[in-house]
C-alpha angles and dihedrals in degrees: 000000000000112000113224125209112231115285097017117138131215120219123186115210108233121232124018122311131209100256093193075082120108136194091298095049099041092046088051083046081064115043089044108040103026091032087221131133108253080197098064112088097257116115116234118204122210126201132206128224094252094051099225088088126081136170128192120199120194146156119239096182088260107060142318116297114198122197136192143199135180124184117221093207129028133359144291114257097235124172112269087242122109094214150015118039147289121223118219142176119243092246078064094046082050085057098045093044096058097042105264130130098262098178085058107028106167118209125249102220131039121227130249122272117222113240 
């Protein structure tokens, strides 16, 4: 899991992304499309058009870190929009990163009724 320092948002990009990009093209992706600053802190996910292939671009004060995760089986949950960008929490992020339905998660246990 990505740790993430206080405050720090996540923002999913909407729609697919061209996943040949690097630090350079994902930070510009940024700052143009989602009119957001790639050197502020917040992490910015990026999704491929298969769906198994994710990148996560962030500022650590010292430089861009880039990481990437590909699920062998399955697909990445991503918002139904074609641009512009989703905020989640990073429970959420938790959920995403590891191939569950964030936007749905069910609970495993059922509460207890008052009797």
């Amino acid at each position: 899991m990505i740790a993430l320092p206080p405050g720090a948002r996540v923002w999913l990009a909407a729609g697919t992304t061209d996943m040949r990009r690097g630090f350079d093209g994902l930070a510009r992706q940024v700052q143009e499309v989602l009119q957001l600053d790639p050197f502020s802190g917040h992490l910015f996910v990026f999704r491929g058009k298969r769906g198994d292939l994710l990148k996560c671009l962030f500022w650590d004060t010292q430089g861009l870190v880039l990481y990437a995760k590909r699920l062998e089986r399955g697909r990445f949950v991503w918002p139904q929009a074609c641009d512009g960008a989703v905020s989640l929490t990073p429970a959420q992020l938790s959920m995403l990163l590891e191939g569950i339905d964030w936007r749905m998660p069910v609970r495993t246990w059922q509460p207890e009724m008052a009797g």
